[in-house]
C-alpha positions as CSV (number, residue, x, y, z in Angstrom):
1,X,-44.4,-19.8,1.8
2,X,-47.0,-16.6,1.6
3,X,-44.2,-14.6,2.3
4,X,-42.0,-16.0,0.1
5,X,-44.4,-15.3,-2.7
6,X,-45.2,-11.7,-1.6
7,X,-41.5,-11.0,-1.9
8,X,-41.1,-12.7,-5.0
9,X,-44.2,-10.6,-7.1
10,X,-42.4,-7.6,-5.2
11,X,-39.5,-8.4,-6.9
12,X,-40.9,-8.8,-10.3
13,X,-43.0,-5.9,-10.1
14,X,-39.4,-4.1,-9.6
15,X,-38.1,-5.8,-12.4
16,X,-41.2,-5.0,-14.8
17,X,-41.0,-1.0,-13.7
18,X,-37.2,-1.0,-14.5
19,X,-38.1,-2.5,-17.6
20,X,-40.4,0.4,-18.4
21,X,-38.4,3.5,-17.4
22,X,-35.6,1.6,-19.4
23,X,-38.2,1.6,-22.0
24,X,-39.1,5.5,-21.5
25,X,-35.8,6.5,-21.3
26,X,-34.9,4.9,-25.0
27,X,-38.2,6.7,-26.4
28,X,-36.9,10.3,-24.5
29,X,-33.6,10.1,-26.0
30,X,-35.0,9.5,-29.4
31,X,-37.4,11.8,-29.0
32,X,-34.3,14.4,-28.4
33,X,-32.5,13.2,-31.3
34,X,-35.2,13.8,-33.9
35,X,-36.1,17.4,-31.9
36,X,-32.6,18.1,-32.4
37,X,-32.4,16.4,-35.9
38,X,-35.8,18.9,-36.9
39,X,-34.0,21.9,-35.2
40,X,-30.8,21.3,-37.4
41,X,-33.2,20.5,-40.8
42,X,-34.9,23.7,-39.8
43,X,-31.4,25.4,-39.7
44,X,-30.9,23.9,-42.9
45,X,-33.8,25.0,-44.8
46,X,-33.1,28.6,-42.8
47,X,-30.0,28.7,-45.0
48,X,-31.9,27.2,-47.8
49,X,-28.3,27.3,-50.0
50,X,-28.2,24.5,-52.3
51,X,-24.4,23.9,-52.4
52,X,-22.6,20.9,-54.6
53,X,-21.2,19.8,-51.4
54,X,-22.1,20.9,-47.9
55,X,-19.8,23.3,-46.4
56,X,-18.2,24.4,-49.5
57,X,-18.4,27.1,-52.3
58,X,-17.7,26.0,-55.4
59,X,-17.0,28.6,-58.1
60,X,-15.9,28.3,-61.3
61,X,-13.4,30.6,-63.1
62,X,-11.3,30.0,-66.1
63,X,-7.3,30.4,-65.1
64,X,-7.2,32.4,-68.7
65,X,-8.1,36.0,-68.4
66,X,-4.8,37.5,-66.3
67,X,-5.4,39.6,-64.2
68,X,-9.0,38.4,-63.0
69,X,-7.8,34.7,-63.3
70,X,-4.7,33.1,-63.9
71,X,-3.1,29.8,-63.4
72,X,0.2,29.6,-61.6
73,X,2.5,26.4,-62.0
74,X,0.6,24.0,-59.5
75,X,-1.9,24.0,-61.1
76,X,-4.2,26.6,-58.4
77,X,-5.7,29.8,-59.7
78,X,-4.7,33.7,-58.4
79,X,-5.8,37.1,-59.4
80,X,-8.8,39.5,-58.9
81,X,-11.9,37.1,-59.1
82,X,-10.4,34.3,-57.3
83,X,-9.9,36.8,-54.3
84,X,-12.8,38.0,-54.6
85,X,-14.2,34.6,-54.5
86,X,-12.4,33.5,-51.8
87,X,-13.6,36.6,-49.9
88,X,-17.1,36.0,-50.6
89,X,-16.6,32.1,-49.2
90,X,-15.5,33.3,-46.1
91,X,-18.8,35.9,-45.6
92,X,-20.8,32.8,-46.1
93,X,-18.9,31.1,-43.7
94,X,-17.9,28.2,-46.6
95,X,-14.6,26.9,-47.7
96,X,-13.9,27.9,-51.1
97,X,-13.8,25.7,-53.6
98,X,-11.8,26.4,-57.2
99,X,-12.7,24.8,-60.1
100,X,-10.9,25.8,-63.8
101,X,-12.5,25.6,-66.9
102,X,-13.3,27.0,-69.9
103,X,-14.7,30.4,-70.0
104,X,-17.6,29.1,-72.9
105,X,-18.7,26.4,-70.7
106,X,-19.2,28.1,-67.0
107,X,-22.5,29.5,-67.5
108,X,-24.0,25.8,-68.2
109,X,-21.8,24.6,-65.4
110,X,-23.7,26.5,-63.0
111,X,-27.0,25.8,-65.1
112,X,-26.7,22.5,-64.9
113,X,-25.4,22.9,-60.7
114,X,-21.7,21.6,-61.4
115,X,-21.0,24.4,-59.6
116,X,-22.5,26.8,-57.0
117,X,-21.1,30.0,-58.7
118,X,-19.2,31.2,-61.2
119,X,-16.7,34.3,-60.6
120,X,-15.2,34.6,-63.9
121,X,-15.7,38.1,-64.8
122,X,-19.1,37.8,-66.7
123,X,-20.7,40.5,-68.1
124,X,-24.6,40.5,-67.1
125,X,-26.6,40.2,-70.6
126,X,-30.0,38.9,-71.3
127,X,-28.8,35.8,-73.0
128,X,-27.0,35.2,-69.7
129,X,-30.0,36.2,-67.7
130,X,-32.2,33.2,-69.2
131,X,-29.9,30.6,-68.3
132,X,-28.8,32.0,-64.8
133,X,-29.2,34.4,-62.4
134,X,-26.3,37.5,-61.4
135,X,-25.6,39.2,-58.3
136,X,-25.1,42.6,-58.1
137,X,-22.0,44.0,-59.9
138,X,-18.7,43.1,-58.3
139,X,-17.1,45.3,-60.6
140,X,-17.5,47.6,-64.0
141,X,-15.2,47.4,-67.0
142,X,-15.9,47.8,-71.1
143,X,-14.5,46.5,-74.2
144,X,-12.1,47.9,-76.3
145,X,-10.2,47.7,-79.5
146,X,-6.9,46.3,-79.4
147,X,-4.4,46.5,-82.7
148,X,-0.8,46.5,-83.3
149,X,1.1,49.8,-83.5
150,X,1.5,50.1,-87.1
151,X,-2.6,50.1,-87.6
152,X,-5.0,52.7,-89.1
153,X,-7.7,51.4,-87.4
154,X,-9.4,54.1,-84.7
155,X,-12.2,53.2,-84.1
156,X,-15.4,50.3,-84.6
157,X,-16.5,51.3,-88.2
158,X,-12.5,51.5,-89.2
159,X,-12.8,47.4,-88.8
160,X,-15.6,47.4,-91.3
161,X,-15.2,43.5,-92.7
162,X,-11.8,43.0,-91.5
163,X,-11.0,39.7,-88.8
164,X,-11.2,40.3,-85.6
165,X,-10.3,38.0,-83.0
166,X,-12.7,37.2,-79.2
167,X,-12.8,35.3,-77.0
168,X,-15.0,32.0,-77.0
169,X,-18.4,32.5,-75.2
170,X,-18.1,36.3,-74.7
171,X,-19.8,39.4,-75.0
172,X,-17.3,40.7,-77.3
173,X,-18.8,39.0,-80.4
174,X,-21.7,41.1,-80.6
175,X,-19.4,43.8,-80.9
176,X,-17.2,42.2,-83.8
177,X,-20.6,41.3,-85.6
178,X,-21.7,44.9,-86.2
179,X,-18.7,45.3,-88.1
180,X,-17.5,42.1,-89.2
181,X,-18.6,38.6,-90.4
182,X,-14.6,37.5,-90.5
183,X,-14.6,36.8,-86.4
184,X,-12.0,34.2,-85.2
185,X,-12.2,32.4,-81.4
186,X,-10.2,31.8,-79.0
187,X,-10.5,30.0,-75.7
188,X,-8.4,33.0,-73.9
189,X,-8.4,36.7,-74.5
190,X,-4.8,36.6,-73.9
191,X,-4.0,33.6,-76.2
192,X,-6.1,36.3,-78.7
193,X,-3.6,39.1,-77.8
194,X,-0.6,37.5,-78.4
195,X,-2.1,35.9,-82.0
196,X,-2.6,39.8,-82.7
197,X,0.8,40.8,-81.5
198,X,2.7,37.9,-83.6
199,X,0.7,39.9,-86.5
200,X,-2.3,37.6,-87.0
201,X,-6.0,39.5,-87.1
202,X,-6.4,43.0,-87.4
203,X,-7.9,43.5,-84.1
204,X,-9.2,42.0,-80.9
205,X,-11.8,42.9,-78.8
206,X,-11.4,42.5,-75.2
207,X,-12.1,44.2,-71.8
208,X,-9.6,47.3,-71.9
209,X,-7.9,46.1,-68.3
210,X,-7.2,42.5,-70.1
211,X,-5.5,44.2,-72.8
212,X,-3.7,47.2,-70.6
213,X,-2.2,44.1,-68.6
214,X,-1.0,42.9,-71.8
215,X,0.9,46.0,-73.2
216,X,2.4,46.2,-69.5
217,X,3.6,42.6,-70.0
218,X,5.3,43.6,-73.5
219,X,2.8,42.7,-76.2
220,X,3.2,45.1,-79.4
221,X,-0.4,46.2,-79.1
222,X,-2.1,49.4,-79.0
223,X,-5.8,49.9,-77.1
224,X,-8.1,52.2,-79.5
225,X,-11.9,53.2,-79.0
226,X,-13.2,52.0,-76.1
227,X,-17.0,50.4,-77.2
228,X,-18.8,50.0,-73.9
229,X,-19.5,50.2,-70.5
230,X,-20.4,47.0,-68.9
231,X,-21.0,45.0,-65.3
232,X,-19.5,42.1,-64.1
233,X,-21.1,40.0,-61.4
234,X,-21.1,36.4,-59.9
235,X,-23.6,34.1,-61.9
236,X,-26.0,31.2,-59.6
237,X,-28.5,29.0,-60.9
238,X,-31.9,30.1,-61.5
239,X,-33.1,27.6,-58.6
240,X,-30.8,28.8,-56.0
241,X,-32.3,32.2,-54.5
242,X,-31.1,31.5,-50.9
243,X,-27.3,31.4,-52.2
244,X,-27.8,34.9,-54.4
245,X,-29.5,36.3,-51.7
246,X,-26.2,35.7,-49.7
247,X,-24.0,36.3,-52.1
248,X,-25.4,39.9,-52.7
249,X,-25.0,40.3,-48.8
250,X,-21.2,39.2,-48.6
251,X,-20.4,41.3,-52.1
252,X,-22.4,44.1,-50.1
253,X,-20.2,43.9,-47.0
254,X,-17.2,43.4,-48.9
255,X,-17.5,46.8,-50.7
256,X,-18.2,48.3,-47.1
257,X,-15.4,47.3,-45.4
258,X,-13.3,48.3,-48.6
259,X,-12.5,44.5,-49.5
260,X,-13.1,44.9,-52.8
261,X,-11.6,48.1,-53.5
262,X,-8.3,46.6,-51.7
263,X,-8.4,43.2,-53.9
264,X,-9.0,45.8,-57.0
265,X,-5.7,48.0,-56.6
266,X,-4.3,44.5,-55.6
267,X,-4.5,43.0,-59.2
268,X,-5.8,46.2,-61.3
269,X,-3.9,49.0,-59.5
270,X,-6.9,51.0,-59.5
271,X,-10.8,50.9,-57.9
272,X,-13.1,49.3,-60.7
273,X,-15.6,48.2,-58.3
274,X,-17.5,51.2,-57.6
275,X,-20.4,52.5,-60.2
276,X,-18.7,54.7,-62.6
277,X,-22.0,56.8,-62.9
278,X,-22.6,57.1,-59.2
279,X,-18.6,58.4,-58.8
């Protein structure tokens, strides 16, 4: 009977210590997954890019400024800063995301973090600069007068109070206001070009490679004085230094490896990405 009840607490004891390294096991594995859960959270805030959805870089262009961005029938967009985009997606190891809309609204897209970026051929300004930051320039460009064939006008001062039409949200109206208080909008710098063409306005005022696509697509327009010098580059939210950081790495290796200059005489048939005052 004693030995019965020597093998029976033997027994249990067994049964109680398989209990506990049961027991120990459980807390070691989820000790491991919250090591391994702090490792990836560490990873995370390593990166530090706030994105609208994980994995993804989504950009915002507007489909209505040929050749930087156009739409083709299904809907998708092509040309220069959709590339250029796409490039810059693939540096940070992100799928690009495209998202069209209207050139006046982008800037408070990104504000307000609809989107991660927008790579829609804005010109860095200091209106621009207190709602959002840039990277560095992606490429450099200007405005320019644009008339039909049969004009006078030469230059700026020749527009003295005559309409000029610009696009919606762009730099161009500061332009047209030193001249003009007789400024019509447009959503699309082409939609302007074509109203000028057809004989309405006296002149728009666009970025000169907008308007020499146009005249090589058959619009009755002449380019006159050009107005400017200016720098396009990729615009991120104030709040999101870990993502412009990056971005100004991938736009950096991208004009390195001659990426940019490639996608440039791609769409533009000439470089406009390098600094026309450090040529």
């Amino acid at each position: 009977m004693i030995k019965l009840k020597g093998i029976y607490k033997r027994e249990k004891l067994k049964g109680e210590f398989r209990l506990v390294r049961h027991w120990l096991k459980g807390i070691i594995a989820a000790a491991f997954v919250l090591i391994l859960a702090a490792c990836g959270s560490e990873e995370a805030s390593k990166d530090g890019m706030d994105l609208v959805e994980d994995g993804k870089f989504t950009y915002a262009a507007s489909g209505e400024f040929k050749p930087f961005s156009f739409t083709n029938d299904d809907g998708s967009m092509s040309g220069f800063d959709i590339e250029v985009a796409e490039a810059v997606a693939k540096e940070l190891g992100l799928e690009p995301v495209q998202n069209k809309f209207k050139f006046g609204g982008i800037v408070e897209g990104v504000k307000s973090g609809r989107f991660d970026a927008a790579v829609a051929s804005h010109t860095i300004t200091e209106e621009r600069l207190q709602a959002v930051n840039f990277s560095t320039p992606y490429y450099y460009s200007g405005p320019q007068i644009y008339v039909r064939p049969d004009s006078s006008v030469e230059t700026l001062e020749d527009l003295e109070g005559m309409e000029i039409a610009v696009s919606k949200g762009s730099t161009y109206t500061a332009n047209a206001e030193e001249v003009t208080d007789n400024i019509q909008f447009y959503d699309s710098d082409v939609v302007a070009l074509e109203a000028l063409s057809k004989g309405k306005h006296d002149a728009v005022i666009t970025d000169f490679i907008t308007g020499k696509e146009a005249i090589g697509a058959g619009m009755k327009i002449e380019g006159k004085e050009l107005i400017g010098r200016s720098e396009q580059a990729i615009a991120v939210a104030k709040d999101n230094e870990e993502l412009l950081e990056k971005v100004n790495e991938a736009l950096k290796t991208l004009r390195e490896n001659g990426t940019l200059t490639e996608i440039s005489k791609k769409y533009i048939g000439e470089d406009i990405t390098v600094d026309p005052e450090k040529e």
